[in-house]
ZAMARGU-4260 file (C-alpha; in steps of 0.2 Angstrom, whole numbers, plus 5000, padded with zeros to 4 digits):
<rodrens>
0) 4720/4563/5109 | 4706/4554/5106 | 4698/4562/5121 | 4701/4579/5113 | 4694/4573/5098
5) 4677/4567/5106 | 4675/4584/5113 | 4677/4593/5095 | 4664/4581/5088 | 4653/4588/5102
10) 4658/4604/5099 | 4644/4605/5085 | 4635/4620/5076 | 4618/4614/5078 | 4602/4619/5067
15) 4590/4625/5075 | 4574/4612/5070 | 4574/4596/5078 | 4577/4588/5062 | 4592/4595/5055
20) 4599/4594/5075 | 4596/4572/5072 | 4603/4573/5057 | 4621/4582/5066 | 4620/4572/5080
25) 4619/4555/5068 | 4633/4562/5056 | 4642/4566/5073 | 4642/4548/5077 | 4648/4542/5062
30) 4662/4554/5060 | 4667/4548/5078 | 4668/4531/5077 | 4678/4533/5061 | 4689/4545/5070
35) 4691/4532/5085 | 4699/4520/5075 | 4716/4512/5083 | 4725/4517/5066 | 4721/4536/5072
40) 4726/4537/5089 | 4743/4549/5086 | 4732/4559/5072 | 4722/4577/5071 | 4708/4578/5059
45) 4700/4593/5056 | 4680/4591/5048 | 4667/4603/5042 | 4652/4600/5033 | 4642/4616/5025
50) 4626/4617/5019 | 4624/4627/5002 | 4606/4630/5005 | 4605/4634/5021 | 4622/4644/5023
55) 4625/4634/5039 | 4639/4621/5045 | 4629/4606/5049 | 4646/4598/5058 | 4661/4605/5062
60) 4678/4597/5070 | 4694/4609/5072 | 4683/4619/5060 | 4695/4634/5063 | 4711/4625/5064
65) 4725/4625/5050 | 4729/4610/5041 | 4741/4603/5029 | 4731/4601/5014 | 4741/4593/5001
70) 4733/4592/4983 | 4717/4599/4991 | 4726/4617/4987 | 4722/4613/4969 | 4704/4617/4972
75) 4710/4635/4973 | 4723/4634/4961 | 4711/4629/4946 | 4697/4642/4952 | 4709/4656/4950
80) 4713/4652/4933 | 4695/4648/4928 | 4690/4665/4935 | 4705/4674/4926 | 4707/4663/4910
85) 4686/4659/4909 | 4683/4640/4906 | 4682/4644/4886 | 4698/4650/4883 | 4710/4642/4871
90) 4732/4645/4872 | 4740/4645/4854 | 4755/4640/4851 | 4762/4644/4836 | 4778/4643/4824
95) 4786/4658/4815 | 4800/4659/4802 | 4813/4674/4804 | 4816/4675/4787 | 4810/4671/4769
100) 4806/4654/4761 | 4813/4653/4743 | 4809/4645/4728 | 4816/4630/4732 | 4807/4627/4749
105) 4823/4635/4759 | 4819/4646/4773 | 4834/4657/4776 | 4831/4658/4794 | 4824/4649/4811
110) 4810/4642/4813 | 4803/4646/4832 | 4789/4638/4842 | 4783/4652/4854 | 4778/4642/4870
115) 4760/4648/4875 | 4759/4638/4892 | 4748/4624/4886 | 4752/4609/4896 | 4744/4599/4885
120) 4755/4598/4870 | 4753/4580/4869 | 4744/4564/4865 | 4727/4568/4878 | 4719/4577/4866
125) 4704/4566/4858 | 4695/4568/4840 | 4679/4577/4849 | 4691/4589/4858 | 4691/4583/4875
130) 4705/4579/4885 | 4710/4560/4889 | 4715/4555/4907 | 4719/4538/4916 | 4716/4534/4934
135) 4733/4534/4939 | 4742/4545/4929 | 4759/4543/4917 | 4769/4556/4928 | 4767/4545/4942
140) 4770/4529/4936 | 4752/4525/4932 | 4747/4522/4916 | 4750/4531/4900 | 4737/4538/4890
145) 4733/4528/4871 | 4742/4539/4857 | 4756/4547/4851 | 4763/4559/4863 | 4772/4567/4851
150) 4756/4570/4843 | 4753/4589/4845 | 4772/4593/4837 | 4770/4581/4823 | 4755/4590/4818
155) 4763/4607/4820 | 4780/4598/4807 | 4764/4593/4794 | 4758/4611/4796 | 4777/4619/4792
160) 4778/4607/4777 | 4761/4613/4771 | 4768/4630/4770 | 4782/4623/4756 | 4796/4621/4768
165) 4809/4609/4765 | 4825/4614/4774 | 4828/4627/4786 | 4843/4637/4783 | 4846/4641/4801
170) 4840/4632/4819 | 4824/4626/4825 | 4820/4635/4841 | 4811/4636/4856 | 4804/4653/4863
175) 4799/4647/4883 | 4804/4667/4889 | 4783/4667/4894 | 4788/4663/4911 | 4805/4657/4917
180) 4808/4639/4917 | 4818/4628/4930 | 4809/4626/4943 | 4806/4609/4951 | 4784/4606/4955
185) 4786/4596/4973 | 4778/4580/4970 | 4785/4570/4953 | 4799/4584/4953 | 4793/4587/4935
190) 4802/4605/4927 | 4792/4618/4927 | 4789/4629/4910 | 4779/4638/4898 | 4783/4621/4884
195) 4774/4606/4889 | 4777/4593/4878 | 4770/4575/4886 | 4768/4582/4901 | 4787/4585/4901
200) 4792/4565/4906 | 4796/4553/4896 | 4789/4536/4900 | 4797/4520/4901 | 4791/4502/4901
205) 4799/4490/4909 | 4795/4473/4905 | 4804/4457/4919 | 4815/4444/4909 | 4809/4427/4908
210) 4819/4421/4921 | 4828/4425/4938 | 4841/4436/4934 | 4839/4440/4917 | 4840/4457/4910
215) 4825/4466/4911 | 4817/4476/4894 | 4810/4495/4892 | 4802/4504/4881 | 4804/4523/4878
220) 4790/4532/4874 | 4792/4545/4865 | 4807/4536/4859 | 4817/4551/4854 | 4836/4557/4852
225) 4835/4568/4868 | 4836/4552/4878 | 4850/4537/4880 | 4844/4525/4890 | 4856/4512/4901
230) 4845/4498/4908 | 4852/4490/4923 | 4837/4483/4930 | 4838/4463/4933 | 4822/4452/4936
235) 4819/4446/4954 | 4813/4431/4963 | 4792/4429/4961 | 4784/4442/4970 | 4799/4452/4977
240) 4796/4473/4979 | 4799/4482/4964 | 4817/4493/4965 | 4823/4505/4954 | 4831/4523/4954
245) 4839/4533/4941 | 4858/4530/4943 | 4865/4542/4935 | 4859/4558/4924 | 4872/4566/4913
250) 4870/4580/4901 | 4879/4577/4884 | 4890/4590/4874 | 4873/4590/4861 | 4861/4595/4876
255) 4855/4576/4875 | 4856/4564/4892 | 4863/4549/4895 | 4852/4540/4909 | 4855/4525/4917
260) 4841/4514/4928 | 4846/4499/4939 | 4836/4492/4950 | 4824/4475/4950 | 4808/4469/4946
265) 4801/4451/4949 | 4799/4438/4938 | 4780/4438/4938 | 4778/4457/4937 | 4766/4467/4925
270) 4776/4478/4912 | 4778/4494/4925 | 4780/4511/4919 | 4794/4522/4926 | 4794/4540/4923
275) 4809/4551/4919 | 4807/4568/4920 | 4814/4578/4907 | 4831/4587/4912 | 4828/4602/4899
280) 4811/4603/4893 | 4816/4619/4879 | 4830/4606/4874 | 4819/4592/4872 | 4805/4600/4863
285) 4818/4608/4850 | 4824/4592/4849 | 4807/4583/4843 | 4801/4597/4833 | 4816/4595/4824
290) 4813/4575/4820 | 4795/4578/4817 | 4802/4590/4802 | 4813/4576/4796 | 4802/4563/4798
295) 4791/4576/4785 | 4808/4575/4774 | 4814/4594/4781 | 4832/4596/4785 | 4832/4609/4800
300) 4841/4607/4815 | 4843/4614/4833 | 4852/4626/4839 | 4871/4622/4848 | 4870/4616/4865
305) 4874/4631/4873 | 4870/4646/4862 | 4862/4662/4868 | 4847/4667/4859 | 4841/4684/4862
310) 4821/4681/4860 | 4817/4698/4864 | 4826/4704/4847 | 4815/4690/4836 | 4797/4695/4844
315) 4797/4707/4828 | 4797/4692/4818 | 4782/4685/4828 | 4764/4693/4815 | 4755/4683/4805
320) 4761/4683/4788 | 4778/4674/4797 | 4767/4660/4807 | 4769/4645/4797 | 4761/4634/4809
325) 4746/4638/4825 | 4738/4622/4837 | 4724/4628/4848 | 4721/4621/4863 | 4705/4613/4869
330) 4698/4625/4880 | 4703/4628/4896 | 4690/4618/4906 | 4697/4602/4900 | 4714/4605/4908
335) 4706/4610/4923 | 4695/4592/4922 | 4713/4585/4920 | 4723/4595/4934 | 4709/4588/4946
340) 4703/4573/4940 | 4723/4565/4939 | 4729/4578/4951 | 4742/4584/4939 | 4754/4593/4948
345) 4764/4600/4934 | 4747/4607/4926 | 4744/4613/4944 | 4761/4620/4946 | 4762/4629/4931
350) 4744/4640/4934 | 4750/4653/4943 | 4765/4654/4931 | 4754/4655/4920 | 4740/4670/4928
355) 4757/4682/4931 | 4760/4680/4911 | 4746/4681/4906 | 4736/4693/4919 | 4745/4701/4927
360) 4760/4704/4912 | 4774/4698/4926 | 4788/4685/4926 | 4786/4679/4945 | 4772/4668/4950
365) 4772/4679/4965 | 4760/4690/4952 | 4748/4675/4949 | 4747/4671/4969 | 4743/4693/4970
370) 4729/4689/4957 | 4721/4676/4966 | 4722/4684/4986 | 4715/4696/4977 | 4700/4688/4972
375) 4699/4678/4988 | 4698/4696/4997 | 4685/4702/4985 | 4675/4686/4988 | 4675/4688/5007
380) 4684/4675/5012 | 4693/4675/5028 | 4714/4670/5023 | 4717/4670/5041 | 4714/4651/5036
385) 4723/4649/5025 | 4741/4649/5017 | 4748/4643/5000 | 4766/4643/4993 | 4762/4635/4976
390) 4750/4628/4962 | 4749/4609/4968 | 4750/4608/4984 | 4769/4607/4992 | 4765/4620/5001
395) 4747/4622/5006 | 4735/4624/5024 | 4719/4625/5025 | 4706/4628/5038 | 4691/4614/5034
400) 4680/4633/5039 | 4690/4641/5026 | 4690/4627/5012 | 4670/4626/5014 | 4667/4644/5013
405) 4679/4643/4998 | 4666/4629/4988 | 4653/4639/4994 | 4660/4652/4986 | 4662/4645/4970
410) 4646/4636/4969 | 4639/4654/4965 | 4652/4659/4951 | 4650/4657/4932 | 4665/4644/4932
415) 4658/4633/4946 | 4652/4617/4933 | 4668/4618/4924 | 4678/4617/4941 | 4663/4603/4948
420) 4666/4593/4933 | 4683/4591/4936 | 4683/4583/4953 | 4686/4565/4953 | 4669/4556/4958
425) 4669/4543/4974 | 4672/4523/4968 | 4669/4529/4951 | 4685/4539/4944 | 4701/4549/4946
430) 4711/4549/4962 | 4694/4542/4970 | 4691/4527/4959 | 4695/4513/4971 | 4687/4523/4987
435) 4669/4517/4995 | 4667/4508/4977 | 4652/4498/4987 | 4645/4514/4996 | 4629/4522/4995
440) 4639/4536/4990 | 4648/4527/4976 | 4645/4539/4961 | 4637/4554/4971 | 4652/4564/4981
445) 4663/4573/4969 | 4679/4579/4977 | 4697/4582/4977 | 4709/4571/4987 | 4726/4576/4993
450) 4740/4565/5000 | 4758/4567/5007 | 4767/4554/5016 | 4786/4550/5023 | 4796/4536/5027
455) 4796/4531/5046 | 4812/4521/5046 | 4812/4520/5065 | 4794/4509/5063 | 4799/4503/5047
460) 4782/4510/5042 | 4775/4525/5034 | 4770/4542/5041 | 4754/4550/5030 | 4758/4566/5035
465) 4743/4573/5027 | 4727/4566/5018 | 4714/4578/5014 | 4696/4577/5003 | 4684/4591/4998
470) 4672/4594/4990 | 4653/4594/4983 | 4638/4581/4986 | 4620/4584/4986 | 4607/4570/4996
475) 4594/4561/4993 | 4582/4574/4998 | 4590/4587/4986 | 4599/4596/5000 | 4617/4601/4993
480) 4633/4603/5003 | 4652/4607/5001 | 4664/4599/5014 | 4682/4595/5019 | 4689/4582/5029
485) 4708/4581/5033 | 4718/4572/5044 | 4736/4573/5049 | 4751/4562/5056 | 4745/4546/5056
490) 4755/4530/5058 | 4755/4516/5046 | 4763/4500/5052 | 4775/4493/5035 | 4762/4485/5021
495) 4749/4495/5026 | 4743/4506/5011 | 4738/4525/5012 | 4722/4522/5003 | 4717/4506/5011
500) 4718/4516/5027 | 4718/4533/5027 | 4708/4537/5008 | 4695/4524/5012 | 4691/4530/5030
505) 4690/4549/5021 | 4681/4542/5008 | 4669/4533/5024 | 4668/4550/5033 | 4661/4560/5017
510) 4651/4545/5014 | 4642/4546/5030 | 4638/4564/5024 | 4630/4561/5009 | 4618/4549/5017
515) 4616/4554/5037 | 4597/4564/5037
</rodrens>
């Protein structure tokens, strides 16, 4: 293998001045020895570097060769939708009543919360408007964003009670027919839908016990009804593995669930956030709307578990003399600065979901993956290398020739500093944050990363079935260049970590572009 590789690296698309020719043949030998490493032996990589100005790939390793690409796949998920949805544009959510509100603050009717497909009905959202993100996010067991992450549907219950509502004579309800919800995205197996509220988890912090073998703590946030937490997790000897798994999952007779946790976590452990998808996201957002409105002293309920709405029959209700509350999303770039800074999955997920509602006026995402073959096709792009089953990644390969082409692509397009200022940035934030933080590169490559990974329990080790990064940087000398770097199948012996290994030798590899002349 490593043979084979050494005569790809060789296999370069030189320039035709001497200069630019030194300069491949000295990005050549970095990439190699990189590429040589003992960790890769069993591993393909595919590389391409492209420069913007010239039009030119300066190197190129299994250019034309397909790739499983990971998160990298968002890249084209979030250009869709900024080329469909513009970088300005703004979902509204809104609240209608189905019938009148009397003199004594009764509405005799529902109240209904019609799902726009914001994903950020949460606590992101900042005074100036931007969104909030930390490095490692929530969904993934990172850390959770400072705020209330009920924030967005408390302020939609202050908004109802403005209107001089005080009880709802009928059910609080949740209109999610924008797209059909149920689907699992592939990575934190988060539900899929057109109502998002706190990234559809709910986050719990466990805390060890003082000592060996005492009961750990947790804290649920947002602490809510919809949620009945069992913790069965113990605390371990000093510096024993985290365990944990969710035990059990049931549904109760009200549409709540009753979740138990077991597992351990050692004495000397940092309060650790576990993340529990939401079962029923329709469920669980009726469920907080309705105790944000008695919180504001309004008696309204949800609905049965169970009942059968028929939304079409109640879109009459939906004009503006019945809206009784509206939030406004920030626009659309911020999501997308999230979606790839975080590598949000869900948000990922839901964007093609969300292009066949909203474009092309279809259910399927099917519709939101026609949209965007058809704009690759338009753009000239070769889909020969390329191949996509949804928003985030599961399912995603690229050809490094095609991913390029792609950047260079959208370097031209209105949209391309919304999509650039989204990427993470290398040692400094995002899913780059702890990658070539010493590099001469530190703070200059701007690119998406992608990871996916198996257990080998024959080598009680770890499989990276695919790490992937592209992206933008521009030298020293003002030259600019789009790249992509993936590698697959590599082995990792048990301790070793993904990024130690296989993001920082990435991170090394795009590096060695930035500052190769």
């Amino acid at each position: 293998m490593r043979l084979a590789v050494r005569r790809s690296v060789l296999a370069l698309s030189f320039l035709a001045s001497t200069a630019a020719a030194a300069h491949a043949q000295s990005l050549a030998d970095r990439v190699q020895k990189v590429m040589a490493r003992p960790e890769f032996a069993h591993a393909i990589w595919g590389v391409e570097f492209y420069d913007l100005d010239a039009g030119t790939a300066t190197l190129r390793v299994m250019g034309d060769k397909l790739f499983m690409a990971a998160s990298t796949t968002k890249l084209l998920t979030v250009g869709t939708a900024l080329h469909y949805l513009g970088p300005d544009y703004r979902f509204h959510t809104k609240v209608y009543r189905t019938g009148p509100i009397g003199a004594d603050g009764t509405l005799d009717g529902d109240l209904v919360l019609v799902a726009s497909g914001d994903a950020n009905l949460s606590g992101r959202i900042l005074p100036n408007g931007t969104l909030d993100f930390r490095d490692d996010d929530h969904a993934y067991g990172g850390d959770m964003v400072p705020g209330d992450p009920l924030a967005v549907i408390k302020e939609l219950a202050a908004q109802i009670a403005a209107k001089g509502v005080k009880r709802v004579h009928g059910r609080v309800l949740v209109d999610a027919s924008l797209f059909p919800t149920g689907d699992r995205e592939g990575g934190s197996n988060v539900v899929i839908s057109p109502i998002v509220v706190n990234d559809n988890v709910i986050d719990i912090m466990v805390t060890p016990g003082a000592t060996v073998g005492a009961p750990a703590t947790a804290v649920v946030h947002p602490y809510s009804s919809y949620l009945h937490l069992t913790l069965k997790v113990t605390t371990g000897a000093k510096g024993s593995a985290p365990r944990d798994s969710i035990e059990s999952d049931v549904m109760n007779p009200d549409g709540s669930r009753s979740v138990t946790i077991a597992g351990s976590r050692a004495v000397d452990a940092h309060p650790t956030l576990i993340p529990y998808p939401v079962a029923d996201p329709i469920r669980f957002a009726e469920v907080v709307l309705a105790e944000a409105l008695h919180e504001r002293g309004i008696l309204a309920e949800p609905p049965p578990q169970g009942e059968s709405v028929d939304y079409a029959a109640m879109t009459a209700n939906y004009t503006d003399a019945n809206a009784v509350a509206e939030h406004v999303s920030p626009p659309f770039k911020e999501d997308a600065r999230i979606t790839l800074k975080v590598s949000q999955n869900l948000h990922a997920s839901m964007l093609p979901y969300v292009l066949s509602a909203l474009i092309a006026k279809k259910p399927a995402p099917q519709a939101g993956f026609d949209l965007e073959r058809e704009w690759l096709t338009q753009a000239g792009l070769d889909l020969g290398g390329a191949a996509q089953g949804d928003g985030a990644g599961a399912h995603g390969h690229f050809s490094p020739d095609f991913m390029v082409r792609y950047l260079a692509y959208v370097a031209k397009q209105p949209f391309y500093q919304a999509l650039f200022d989204g990427l993470p940035i290398l040692g400094k934030d995002g899913t780059l944050y702890d990658v070539q933080v010493k590099s001469a590169a530190a703070g200059h490559v701007h690119a998406k990363t992608g990871t996916f990974d198996e257990n080998d329990l024959l080598n009680k080790g770890d499989l990276v079935t695919a790490k992937g990064l592209a992206g933008y940087f521009t030298r020293a000398d003002g030259r600019k260049f789009a790249f992509a770097i993936y590698v697959n199948r590599v082995e990792l012996k048990e301790g070793q970590g993904i990024t130690a290994i296989v993001g920082q030798a990435l991170g090394e590899i795009a590096g060695a572009g930035y500052v190769s002349h």
